[in-house]
N, C-alpha and C positions, 0 to 999 in steps of 0.2 A: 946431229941426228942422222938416220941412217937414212939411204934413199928411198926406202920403200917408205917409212913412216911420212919420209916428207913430201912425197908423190902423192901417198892417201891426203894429208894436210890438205893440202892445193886440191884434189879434188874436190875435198868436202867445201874450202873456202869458194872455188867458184864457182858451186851450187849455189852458195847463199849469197853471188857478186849482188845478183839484184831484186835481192830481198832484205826491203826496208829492215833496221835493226835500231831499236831501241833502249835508254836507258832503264825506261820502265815502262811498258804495254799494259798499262790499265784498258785500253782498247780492247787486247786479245782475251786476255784473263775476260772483262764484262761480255764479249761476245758471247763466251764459253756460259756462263752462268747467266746471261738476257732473259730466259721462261719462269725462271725461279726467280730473279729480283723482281721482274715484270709482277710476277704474284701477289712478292709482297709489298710492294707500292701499293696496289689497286686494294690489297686487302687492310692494310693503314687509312686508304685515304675513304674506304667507304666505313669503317668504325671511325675515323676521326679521331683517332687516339694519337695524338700528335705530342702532348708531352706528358713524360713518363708514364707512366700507364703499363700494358700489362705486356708489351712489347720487350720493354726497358726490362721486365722485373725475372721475366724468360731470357732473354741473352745473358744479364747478370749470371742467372744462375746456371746455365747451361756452358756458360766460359768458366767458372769453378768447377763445376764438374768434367767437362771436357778435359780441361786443362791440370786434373787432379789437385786444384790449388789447395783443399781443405778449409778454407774460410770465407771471407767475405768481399762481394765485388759492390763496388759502389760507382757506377757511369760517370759523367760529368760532361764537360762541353767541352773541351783537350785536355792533349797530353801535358800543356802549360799549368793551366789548369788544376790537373791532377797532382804536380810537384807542390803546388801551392799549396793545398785543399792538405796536402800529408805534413807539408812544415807546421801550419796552424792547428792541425790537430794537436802535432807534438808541442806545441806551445813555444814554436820557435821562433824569436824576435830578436830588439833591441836588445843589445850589450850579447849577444851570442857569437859564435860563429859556426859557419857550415862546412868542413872542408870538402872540395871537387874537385875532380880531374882538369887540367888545364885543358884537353882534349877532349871537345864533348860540342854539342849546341848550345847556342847561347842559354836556354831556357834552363838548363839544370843549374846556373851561376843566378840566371836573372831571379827569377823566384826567391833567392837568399835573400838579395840586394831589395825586394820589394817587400818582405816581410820584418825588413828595420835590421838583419843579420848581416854579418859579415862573409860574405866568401873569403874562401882561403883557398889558394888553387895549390896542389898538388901532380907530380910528374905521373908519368905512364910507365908501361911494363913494356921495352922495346920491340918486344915479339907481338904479344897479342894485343896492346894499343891502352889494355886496360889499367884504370886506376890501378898503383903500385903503391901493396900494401907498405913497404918500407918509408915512403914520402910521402904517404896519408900519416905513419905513425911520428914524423918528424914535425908534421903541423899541427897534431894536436897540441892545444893551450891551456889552461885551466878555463877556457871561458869556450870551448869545445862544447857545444850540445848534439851536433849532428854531422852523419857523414855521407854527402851523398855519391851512390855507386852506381856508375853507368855502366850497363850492361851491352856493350858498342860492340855494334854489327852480326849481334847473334848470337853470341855467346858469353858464357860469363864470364865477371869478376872473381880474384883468385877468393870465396866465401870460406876457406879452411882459414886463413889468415885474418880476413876481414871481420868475420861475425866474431869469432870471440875475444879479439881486442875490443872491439867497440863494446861487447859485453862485460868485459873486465872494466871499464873506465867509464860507464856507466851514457857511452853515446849513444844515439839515437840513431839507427843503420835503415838508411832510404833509400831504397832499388829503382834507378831510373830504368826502367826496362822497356821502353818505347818501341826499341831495335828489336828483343830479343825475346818476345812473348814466346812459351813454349820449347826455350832452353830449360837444360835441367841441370843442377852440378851435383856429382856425385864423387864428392871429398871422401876420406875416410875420415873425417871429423863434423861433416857439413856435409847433408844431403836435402835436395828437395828442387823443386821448380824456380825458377827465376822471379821474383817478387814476393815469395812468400819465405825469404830466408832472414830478412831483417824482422824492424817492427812495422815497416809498412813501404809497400810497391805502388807502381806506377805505370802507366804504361798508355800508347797512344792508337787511338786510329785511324792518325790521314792517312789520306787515300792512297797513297804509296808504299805504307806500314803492312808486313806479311800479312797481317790481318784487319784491315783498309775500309774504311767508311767511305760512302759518297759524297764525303762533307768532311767537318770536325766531329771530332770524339776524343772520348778516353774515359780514362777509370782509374781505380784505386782500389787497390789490395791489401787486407790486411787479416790476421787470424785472432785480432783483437774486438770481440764484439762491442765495445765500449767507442774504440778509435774509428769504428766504420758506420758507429751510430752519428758521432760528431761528423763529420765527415759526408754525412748525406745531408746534418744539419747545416754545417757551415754551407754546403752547393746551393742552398733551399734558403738564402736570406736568412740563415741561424734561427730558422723555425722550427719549431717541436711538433707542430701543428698549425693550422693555415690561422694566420694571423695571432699566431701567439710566438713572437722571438728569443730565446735564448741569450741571444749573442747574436754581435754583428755577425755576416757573414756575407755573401754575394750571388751571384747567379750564373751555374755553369752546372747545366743538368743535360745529360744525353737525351736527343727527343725521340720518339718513337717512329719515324723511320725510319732513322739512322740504327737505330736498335735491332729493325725488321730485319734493314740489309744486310749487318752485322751477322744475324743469324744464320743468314742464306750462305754467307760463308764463312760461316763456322762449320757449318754441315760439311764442308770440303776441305779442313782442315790439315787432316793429315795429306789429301792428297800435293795441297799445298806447299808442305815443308817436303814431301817425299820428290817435286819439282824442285823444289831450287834446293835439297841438297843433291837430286840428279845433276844440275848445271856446275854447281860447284866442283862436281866429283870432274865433270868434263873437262872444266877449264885445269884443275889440278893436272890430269891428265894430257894436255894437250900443251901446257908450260913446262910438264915436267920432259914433254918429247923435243922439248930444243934446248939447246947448247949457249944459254946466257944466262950464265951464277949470277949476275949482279942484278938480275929482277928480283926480288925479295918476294915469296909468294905469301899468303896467308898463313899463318900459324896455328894450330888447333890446342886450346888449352887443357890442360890433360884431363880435365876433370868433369870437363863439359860439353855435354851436347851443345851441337852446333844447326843456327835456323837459316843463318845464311840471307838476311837484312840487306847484308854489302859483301862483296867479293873485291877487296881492295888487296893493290900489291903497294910495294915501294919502288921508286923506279930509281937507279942508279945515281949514286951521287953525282950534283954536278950537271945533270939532265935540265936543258929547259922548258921545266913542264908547262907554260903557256903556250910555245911555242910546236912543242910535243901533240899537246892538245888538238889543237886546233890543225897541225896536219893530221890525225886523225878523222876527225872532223869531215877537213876536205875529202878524205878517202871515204866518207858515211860510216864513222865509226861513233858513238856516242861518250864522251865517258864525264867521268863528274870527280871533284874536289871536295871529301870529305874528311878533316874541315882545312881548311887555309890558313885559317891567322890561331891562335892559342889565345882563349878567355884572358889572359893574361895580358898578352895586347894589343884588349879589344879600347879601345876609347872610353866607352861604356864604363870600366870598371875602374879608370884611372885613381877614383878617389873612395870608392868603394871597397875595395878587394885589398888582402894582401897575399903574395907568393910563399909557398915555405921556403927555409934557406937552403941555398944551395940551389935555389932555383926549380925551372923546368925545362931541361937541352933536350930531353928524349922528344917529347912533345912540340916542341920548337922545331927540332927533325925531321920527326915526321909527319907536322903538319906542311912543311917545304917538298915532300918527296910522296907522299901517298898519293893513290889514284886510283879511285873503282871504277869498274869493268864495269859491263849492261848486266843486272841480275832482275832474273823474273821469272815466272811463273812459265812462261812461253817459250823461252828461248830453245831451240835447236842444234844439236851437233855440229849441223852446217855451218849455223850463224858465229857459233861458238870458234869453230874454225878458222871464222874469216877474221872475230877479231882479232883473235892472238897471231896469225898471218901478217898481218898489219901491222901490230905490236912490232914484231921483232923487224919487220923489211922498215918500217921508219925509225926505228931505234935498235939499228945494226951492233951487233960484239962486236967491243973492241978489236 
């Protein structure tokens, strides 16, 4: 890089020598928004409206519309939760299977495994980390009911591919969209928001999630007014009405503060995603001003807006990213492993799960080499500066 670019670098880095930096500043972001959540606590806690109630039935509907989803939101009590709450709608159990991304958290496999179904793990898309549509198309089985699509670190799954195969074969298409609320893809075959492109979405609000509860949360999406009736029944102990049951079902309903909060920032939505795809654009910009090809940066899928959840690279083969880490670390640099081991071989699924053939190497790859950066709502040019500073002075070119 040239010296004036790297002279600016080093300036801006040690402006931010000694300012704390974080992986995730839930801290700054609630500072920022303290008068307005203050609000709505005080105004929950003097109605009392604690569960579901008219809290719940506002944020629902104001994240449809926010969100242009066109259909129907149904709360619940997580993003876990909500994967489950959309399998059992679809009637998906014993003797089925679910195909998934090997690459994903465990909850998108676990929920298969606990509704009596079979996970079936599938590889990823080298570049942008996403289920690949080709090794979803090599797992399916004649005993195929469902396929679920995680929409990992902000943007989407390749949906020109995905939706009208599972269409054609009559599968059941589950948007894990936890990461990526508020991406859109815009295919020319396949258009619309993230979760509202199969038969039914998903999505979460811990408190780290772009759009972050003070607790647990989550929801469910769907443009099926039948599926998001069941759906509120099964969260409700499979009641139709208080004390008249349906169907079994359980108990996982968003309560009404967590509803309130929600709301407060929902209101700042875009300013939200308009942050951290500022930080994103920085860091782009500030990795593309040094002279080391073999950091792998982030990939943008052509068809989709991007929310920017994670800002993850790959670090050069051969790197020992434990060891990487943790001089980071020492220098106060934050960074995280998203994910490490492939559902594949997790223990958990040794006798549950099958691989498709041919395996999952991509996924295997780069869950040994991935590593995101600090991404948030708060972060700084400066700060921005100091990590990729650091980056490259502890993991010098060859």
């Amino acid at each position: 890089m040239s010296n004036a670019s790297s002279h600016s670098t080093s300036e801006q880095a040690a402006a931010a020598q000694h300012e704390p930096i974080h992986m995730v500043d839930l801290g700054g972001l609630h500072a920022r928004l303290r008068p307005e959540l203050d609000q709505a606590i005080d105004q929950v806690l003097a109605e009392s409206s604690f569960i579901r109630g008219k809290h719940v039935a506002s944020f629902e509907q104001r994240l449809n519309d926010s969100l242009a989803l066109g259909g129907h939101v149904v709360g619940c009590g997580n993003g876990t939760d909500a994967l489950a709450l959309a399998l059992r709608a679809l009637d998906v159990g014993p003797e089925d299977e679910v195909i998934v991304p090997d690459f994903s958290f465990i909850s998108t496999a676990e929920v298969v495994a606990e509704v009596g179904a079979t996970p079936v793990f599938a590889d990823i898309d080298p570049a942008t980390f996403q289920l690949d549509p080709a090794s979803a198309m090599r797992a399916r089985s004649p005993r195929t009911k469902a396929v679920m699509v995680v929409h990992l670190f902000g943007q989407c799954a390749d949906m020109d591919a995905l939706v009208p195969w599972a269409e054609e074969h009559g599968i059941h298409l589950v948007e894990d969209n936890a990461q990526s609320l508020g991406a859109v893809w815009t295919g020319p075959r396949i258009q619309g928001p993230a979760g509202m492109l199969g038969a039914m979405g998903t999505t979460s609000f811990f408190p780290s999630k772009n759009l972050g509860a003070l607790g647990d949360g989550g929801a469910v999406m769907t443009r099926d007014a039948d599926l998001a009736a069941r759906v509120r029944r099964l969260s409700n102990h499979g009641a139709e009405r208080k004390y008249h049951h349906l169907e079994l079902g359980f108990n996982s309903r968003l309560d009404g503060l967590q509803a309130a909060l929600l709301n407060v920032k929902l209101t700042h939505w875009e300013d939200t995603l308009a942050r951290r795809r500022a930080a994103a654009a920085r860091y782009d910009a500030l990795l593309d001003d040094v002279a080391f090809t073999d950091v792998i940066r982030p990939a943008r899928a052509a068809h989709s807006t991007h929310t920017f959840h994670q800002y993850c690279i790959l670090l050069p083969v051969g790197t020992d990213r434990t060891a990487f880490q943790q001089a980071m670390k020492d220098a106060g640099i934050p960074t995280a492993v998203y994910y490490p081991t492939p559902l594949s071989s997790q223990p958990a699924f040794a006798e549950t799960a099958r691989t498709v053939g041919q395996g999952t190497p991509v996924a295997h790859d780069v869950a040994g080499r991935i590593l995101a950066l600090p991404m948030h709502t708060e972060l700084t040019e400066a700060m921005q500066a100091r990590v990729v500073a650091e980056l490259f002075r502890l993991l010098p070119s060859a």
